[in-house]
Structures are given as C-alpha cells and as structure tokens.
C-alpha positions as CSV (number, residue, x, y, z in Angstrom):
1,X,0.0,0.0,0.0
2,X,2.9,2.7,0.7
3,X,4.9,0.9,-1.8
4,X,3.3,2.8,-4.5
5,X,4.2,6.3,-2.6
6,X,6.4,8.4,-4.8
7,X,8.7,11.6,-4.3
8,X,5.9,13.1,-6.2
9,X,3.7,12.7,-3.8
10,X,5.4,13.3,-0.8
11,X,6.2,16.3,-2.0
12,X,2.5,17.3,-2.5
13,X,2.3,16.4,1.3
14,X,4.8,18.4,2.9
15,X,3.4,21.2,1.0
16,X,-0.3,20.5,2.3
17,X,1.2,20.4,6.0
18,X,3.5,23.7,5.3
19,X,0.3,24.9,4.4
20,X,-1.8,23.9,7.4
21,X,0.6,24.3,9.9
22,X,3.1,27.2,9.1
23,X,7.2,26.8,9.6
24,X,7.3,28.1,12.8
25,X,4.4,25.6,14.2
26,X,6.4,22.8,12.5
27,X,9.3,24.0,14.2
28,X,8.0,24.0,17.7
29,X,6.2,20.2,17.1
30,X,10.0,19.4,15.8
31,X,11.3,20.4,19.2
32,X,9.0,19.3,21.1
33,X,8.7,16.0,19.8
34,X,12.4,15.6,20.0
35,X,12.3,16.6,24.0
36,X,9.3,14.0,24.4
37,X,11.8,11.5,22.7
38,X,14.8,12.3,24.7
39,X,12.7,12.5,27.9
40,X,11.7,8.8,27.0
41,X,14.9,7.8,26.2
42,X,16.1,9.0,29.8
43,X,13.1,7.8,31.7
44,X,13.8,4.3,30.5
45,X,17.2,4.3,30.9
46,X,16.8,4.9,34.5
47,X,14.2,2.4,35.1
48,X,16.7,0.2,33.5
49,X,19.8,1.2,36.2
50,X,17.1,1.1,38.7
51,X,15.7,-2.4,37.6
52,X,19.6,-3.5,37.2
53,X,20.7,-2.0,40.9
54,X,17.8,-4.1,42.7
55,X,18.5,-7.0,41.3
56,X,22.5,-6.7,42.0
57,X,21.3,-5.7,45.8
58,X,19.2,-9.0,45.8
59,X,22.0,-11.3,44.5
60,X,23.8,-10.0,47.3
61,X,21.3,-11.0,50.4
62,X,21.5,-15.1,50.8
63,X,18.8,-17.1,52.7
64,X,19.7,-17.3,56.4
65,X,19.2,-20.8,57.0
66,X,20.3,-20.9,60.6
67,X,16.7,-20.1,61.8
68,X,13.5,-20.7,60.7
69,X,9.8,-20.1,62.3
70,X,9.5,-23.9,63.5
71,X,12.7,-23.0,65.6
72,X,11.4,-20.1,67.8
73,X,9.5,-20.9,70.3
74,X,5.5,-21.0,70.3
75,X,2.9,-18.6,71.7
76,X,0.3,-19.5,73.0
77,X,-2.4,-17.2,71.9
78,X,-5.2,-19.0,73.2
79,X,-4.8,-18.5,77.2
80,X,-7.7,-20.3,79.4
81,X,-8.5,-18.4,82.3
C-alpha cells in the first residue's frame, strides 16, 4: 500500500502540512517531539539502572538458613482463664 508512494507525492504532502501548519508551528512540534523523545529515552534508561541495581542488591542478600519459624519458640495465643 505505501509501496506505490512516490517523491511526487510526498512532495504534494509536505506542502499541504506547510500549508496547514506554518514553519514556525512545525518548528515547535520538531522540538517538542524531539524533547518528548529524549525525555523517554532518559526515563527508560533509569528504570533500567534502577531495575539492574535491585536485582544486584538482591543477588547480594543469601537465605539465612540458621533459623526458621519452626525453631522459635510458640505462643500461645489462646490463654484459658
């Protein structure tokens, strides 16, 4: 379907939007877009350092085997008067 898109015809487009939209509205979307982009780009890349730096901190705790609830001694919550 955009296989059959030609210079022609984008050219025809660009002029429509230039038409529509100005230079200088085209020129704030253009930096705006590109700030939403980089603001992405940073966002993920610090859930990544954040998603990597928890799972470091984990790797570091072991299991502490040397006691375990069956070890500590019972309550008894259920006095009789």
């Amino acid at each position: 379907m955009l296989s059959n898109i030609g210079p022609f015809q984008l050219l025809i487009v660009l002029v429509i939007v230039l038409a529509i939209f100005g230079t200088k509205r085209l020129r704030t979307l253009g930096s705006d877009l590109g700030s939403a982009v980089k603001g992405f780009r940073s966002a993920v890349s610090d859930a990544d350092k954040e998603t990597t730096e928890q799972i470091g901190d984990q790797s570091k705790k072991d299991a502490d085997f040397d006691s375990t609830p069956a070890d500590e001694p019972q309550k008894d919550h259920h006095k009789k008067a």
